[in-house]
KEKE-3310 file (N, C-alpha, C; in steps of 0.2 Angstrom, whole numbers, plus 5000, padded with zeros to 4 digits):
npx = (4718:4722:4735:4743:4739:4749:4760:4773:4782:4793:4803:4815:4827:4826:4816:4801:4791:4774:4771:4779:4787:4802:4814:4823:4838:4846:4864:4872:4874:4874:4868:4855:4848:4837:4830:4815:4816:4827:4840:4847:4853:4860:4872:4871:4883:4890:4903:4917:4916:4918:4913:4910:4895:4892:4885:4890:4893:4892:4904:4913:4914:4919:4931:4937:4935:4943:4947:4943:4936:4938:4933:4930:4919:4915:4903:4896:4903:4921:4927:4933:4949:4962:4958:4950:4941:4924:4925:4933:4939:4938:4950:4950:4955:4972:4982:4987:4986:4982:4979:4974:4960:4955:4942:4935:4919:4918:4933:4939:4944:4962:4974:4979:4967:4972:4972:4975:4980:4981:4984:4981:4984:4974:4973:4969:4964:4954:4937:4927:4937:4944:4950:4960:4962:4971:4984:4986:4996:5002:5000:5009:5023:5034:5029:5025:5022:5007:4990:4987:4975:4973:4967:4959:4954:4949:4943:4936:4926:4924:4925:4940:4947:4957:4973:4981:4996:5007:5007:5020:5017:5011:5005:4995:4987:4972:4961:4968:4965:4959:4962:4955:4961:4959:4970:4974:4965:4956:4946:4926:4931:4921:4912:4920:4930:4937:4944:4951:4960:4961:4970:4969:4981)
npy = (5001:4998:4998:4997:4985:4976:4978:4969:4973:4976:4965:4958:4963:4966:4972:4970:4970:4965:4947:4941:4947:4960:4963:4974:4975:4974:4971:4969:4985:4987:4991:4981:4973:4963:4946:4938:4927:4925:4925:4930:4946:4962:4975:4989:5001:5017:5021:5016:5000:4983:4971:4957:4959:4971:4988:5001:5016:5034:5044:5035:5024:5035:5039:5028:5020:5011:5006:5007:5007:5010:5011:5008:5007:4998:4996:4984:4981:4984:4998:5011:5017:5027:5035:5046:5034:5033:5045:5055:5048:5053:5052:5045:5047:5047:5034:5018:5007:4993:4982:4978:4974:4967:4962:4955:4953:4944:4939:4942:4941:4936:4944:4958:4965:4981:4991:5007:5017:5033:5046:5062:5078:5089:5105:5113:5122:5127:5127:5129:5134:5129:5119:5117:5107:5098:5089:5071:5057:5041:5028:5015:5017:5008:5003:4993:4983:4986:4984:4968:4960:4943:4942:4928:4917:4905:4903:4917:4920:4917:4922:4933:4935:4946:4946:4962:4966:4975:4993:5005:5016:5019:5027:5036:5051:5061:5068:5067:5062:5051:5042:5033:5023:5015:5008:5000:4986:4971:4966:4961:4961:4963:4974:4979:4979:4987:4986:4995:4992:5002:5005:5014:5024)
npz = (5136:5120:5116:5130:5129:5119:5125:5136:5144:5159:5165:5176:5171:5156:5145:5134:5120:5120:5121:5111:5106:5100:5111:5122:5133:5147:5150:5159:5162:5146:5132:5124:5108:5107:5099:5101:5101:5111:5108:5098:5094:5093:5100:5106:5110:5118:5111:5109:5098:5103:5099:5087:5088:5090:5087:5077:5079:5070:5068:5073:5062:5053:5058:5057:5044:5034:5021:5003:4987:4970:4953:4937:4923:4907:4897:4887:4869:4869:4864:4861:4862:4869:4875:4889:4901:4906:4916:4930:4946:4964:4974:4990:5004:5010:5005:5002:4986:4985:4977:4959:4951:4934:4922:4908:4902:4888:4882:4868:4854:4847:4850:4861:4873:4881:4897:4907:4920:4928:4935:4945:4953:4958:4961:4973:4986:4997:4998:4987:4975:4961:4947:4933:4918:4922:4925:4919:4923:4920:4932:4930:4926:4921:4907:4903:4912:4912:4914:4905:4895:4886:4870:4862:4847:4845:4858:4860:4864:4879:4897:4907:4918:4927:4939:4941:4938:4952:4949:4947:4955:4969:4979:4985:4988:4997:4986:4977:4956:4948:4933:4921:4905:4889:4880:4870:4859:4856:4843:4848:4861:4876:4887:4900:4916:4932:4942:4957:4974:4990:5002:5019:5024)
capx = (4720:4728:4744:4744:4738:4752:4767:4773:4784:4798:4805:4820:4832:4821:4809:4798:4786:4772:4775:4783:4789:4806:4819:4827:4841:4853:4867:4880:4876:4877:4860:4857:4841:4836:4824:4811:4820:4832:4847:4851:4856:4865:4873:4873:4889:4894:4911:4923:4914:4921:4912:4905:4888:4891:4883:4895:4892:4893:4909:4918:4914:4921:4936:4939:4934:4951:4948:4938:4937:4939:4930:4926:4917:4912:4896:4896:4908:4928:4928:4939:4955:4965:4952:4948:4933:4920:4926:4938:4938:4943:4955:4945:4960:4978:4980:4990:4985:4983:4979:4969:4958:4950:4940:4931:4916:4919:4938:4939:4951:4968:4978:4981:4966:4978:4972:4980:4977:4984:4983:4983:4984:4972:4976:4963:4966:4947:4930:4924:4942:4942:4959:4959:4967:4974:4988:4986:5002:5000:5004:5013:5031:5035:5022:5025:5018:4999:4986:4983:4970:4975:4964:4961:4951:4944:4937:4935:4917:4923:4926:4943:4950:4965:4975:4986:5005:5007:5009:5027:5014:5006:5007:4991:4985:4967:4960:4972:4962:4962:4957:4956:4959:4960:4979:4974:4958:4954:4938:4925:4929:4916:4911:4928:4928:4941:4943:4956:4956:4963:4972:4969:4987)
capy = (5003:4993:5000:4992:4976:4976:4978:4965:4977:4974:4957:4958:4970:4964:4977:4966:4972:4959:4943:4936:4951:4959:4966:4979:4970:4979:4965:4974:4992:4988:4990:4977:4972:4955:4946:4937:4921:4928:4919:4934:4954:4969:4979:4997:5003:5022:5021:5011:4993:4978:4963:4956:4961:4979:4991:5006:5025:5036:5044:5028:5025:5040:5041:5020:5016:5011:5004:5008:5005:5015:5006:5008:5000:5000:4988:4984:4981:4988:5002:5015:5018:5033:5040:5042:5032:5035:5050:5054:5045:5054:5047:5049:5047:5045:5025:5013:5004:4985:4978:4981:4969:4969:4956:4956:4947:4941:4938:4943:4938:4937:4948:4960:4974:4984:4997:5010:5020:5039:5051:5069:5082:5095:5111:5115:5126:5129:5125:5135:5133:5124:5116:5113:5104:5094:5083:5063:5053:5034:5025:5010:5020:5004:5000:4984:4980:4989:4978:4967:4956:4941:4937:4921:4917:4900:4907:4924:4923:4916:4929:4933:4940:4947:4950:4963:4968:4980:4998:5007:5022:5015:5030:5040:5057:5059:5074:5066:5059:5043:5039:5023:5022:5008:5009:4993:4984:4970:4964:4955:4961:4965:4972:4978:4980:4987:4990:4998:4991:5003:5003:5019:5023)
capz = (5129:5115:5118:5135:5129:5116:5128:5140:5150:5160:5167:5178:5166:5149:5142:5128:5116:5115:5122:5108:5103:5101:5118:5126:5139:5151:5151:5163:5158:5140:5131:5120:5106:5107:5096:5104:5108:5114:5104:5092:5097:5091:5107:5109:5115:5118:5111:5103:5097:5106:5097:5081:5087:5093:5081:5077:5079:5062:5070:5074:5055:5049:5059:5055:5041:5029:5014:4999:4981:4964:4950:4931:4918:4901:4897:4878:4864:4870:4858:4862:4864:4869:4880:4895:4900:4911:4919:4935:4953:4969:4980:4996:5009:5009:5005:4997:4980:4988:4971:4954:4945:4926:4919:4904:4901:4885:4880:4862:4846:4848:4853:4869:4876:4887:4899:4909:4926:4927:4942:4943:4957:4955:4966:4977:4992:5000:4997:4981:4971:4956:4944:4925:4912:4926:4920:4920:4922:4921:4937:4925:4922:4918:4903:4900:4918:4911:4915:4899:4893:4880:4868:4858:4842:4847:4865:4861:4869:4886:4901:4908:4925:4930:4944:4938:4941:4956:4947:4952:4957:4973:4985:4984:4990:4998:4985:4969:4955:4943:4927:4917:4898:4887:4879:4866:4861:4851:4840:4851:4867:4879:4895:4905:4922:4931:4953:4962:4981:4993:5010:5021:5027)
cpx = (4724:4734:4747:4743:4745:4760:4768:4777:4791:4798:4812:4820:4832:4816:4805:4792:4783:4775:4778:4787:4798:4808:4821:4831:4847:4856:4874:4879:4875:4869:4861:4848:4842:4830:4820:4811:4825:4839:4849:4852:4859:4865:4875:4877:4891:4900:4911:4917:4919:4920:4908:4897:4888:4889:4885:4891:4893:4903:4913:4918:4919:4929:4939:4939:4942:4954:4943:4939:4936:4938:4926:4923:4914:4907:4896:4902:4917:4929:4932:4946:4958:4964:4953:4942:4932:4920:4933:4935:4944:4946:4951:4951:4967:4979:4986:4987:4988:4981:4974:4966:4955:4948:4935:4926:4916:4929:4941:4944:4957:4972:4977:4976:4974:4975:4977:4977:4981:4980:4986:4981:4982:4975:4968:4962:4960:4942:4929:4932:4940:4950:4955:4963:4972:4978:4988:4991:4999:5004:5010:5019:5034:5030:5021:5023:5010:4996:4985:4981:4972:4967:4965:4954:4946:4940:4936:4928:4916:4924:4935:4944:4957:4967:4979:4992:5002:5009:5016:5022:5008:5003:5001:4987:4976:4968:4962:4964:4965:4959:4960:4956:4963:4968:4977:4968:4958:4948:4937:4926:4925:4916:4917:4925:4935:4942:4950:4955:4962:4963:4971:4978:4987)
cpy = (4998:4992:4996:4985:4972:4974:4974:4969:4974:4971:4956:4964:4968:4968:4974:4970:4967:4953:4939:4940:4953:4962:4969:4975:4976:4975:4971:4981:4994:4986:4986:4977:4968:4953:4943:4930:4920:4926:4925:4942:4958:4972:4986:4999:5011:5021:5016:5004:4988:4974:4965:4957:4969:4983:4999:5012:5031:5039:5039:5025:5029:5039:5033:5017:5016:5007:5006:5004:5010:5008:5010:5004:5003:4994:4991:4983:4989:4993:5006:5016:5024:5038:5040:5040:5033:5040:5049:5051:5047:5051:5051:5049:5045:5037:5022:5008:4995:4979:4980:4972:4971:4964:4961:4950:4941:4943:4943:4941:4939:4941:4951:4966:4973:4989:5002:5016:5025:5042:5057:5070:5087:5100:5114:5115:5125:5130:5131:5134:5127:5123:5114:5113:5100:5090:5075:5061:5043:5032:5021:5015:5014:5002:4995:4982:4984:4982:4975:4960:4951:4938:4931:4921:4909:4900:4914:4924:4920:4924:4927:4938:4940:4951:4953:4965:4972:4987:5001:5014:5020:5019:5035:5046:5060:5068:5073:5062:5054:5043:5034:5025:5015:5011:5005:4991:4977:4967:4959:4956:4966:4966:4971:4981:4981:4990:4989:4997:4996:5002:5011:5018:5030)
cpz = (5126:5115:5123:5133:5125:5121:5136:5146:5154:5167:5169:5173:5158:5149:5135:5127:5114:5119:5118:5103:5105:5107:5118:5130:5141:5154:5153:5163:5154:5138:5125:5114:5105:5102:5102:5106:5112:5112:5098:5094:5093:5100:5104:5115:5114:5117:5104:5102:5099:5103:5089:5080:5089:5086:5083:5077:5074:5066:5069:5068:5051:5052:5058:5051:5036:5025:5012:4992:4976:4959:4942:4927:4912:4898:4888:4875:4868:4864:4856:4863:4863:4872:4884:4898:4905:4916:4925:4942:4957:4973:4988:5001:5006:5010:5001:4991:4983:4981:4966:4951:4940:4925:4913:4902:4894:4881:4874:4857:4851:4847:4860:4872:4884:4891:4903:4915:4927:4934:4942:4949:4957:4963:4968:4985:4998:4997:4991:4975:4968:4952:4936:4921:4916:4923:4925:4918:4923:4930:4936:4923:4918:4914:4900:4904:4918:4912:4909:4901:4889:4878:4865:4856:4843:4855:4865:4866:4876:4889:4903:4914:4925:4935:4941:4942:4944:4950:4952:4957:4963:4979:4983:4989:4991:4993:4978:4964:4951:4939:4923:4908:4895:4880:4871:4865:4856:4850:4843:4858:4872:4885:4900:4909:4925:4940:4954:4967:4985:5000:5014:5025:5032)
residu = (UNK:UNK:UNK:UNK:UNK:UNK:UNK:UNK:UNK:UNK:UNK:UNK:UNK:UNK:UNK:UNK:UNK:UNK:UNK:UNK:UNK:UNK:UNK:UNK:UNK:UNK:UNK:UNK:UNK:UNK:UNK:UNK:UNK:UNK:UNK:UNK:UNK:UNK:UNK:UNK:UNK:UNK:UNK:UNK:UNK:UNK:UNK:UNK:UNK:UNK:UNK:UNK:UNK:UNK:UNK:UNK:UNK:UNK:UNK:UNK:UNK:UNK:UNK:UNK:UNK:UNK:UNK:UNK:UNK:UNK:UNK:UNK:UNK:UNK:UNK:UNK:UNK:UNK:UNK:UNK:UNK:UNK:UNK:UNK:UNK:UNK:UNK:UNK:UNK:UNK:UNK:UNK:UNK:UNK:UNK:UNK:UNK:UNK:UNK:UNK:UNK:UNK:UNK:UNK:UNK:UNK:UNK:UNK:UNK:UNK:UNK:UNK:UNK:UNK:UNK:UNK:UNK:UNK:UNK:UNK:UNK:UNK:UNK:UNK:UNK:UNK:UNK:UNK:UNK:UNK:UNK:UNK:UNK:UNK:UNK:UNK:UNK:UNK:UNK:UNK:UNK:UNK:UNK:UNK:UNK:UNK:UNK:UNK:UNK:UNK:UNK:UNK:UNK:UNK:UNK:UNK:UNK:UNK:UNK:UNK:UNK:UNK:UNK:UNK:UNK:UNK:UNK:UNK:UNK:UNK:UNK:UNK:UNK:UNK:UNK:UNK:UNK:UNK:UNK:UNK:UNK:UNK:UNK:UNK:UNK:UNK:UNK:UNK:UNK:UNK:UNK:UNK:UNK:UNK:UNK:UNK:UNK:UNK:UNK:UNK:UNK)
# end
């Protein structure tokens, strides 16, 4: 049969598909896929992962994974202000606020976009409940450490990134949310971008 012609079979503790095909390998107990020169792998391990080639188990994902990201954006002319843009983002785990960035792809005139990052605690007991008119507080209590942007009139049309100041409000609740609004804007800028990086604590 074809099938048969197709599969090389197994060679010592190597099972090959094909002889130049890829492996199966039983290195200790630990199954392994090899390609077919034998010089690259993923191992399959029941459990925990040991190495840079082990490939993880959804569980072991779940219960490990411990950071994410929170991320809005506004494509086109900065135009708003005093809104809240693009909706809210849940905080998926209990986390620490490890740093925030903004950039804009074009700068704009001089003066300061400012924006601003608020979190609210809706109340939500068990599956089917619902919360509204949730109140947003700024993280920034201090608001003069809000992220801002400076612009300038002879490079308004470069890009700008910023690391911004740590927020006094760093301690986050898996369930809470966040929303982003632009506080300041000025003519000319474009294209903000705005990532939250979290720590699972």
């Amino acid at each position: 049969m074809d099938l048969y012609k197709k599969i090389r079979g197994i060679v010592g503790n190597t099972f090959q598909l094909q002889k130049d095909g890829a492996q199966l390998k039983n290195n200790a107990g630990v199954l392994e896929s090899r390609n077919a020169n034998d010089d690259g792998y993923a191992v399959f391990r029941a459990g925990t992962p040991v190495g840079e080639d082990d490939v993880v188990i959804k569980s072991y994902v779940r219960t490990n994974i411990n950071s994410a990201i929170i991320q809005w954006s506004i494509i086109g002319p900065v135009s708003s202000t005093g809104i809240t843009i693009d909706g809210l983002r849940f905080v998926p785990f209990n986390s620490d606020i490890e740093a925030i960035y903004v950039s804009l792809a074009e700068r704009g005139n001089t003066g300061n976009t400012i924006i601003d990052i608020n979190k609210g605690s809706p109340t939500l007991a068990s599956p089917g409940d619902f919360d509204t008119n949730v109140a947003l507080n700024s993280i920034y209590t201090t608001q003069a450490n809000r992220p801002t942007l400076p612009g300038n009139n002879p490079t308004s049309g470069q890009n700008l990134i910023l690391w911004s100041l740590q927020p006094d409000i760093t301690s986050l609740n898996q369930g809470e949310v966040l929303s982003f609004d632009v506080d300041q804007k000025v003519s000319g800028a474009r294209d903000l971008t705005c990532i939250v990086f979290l720590k699972k604590v």
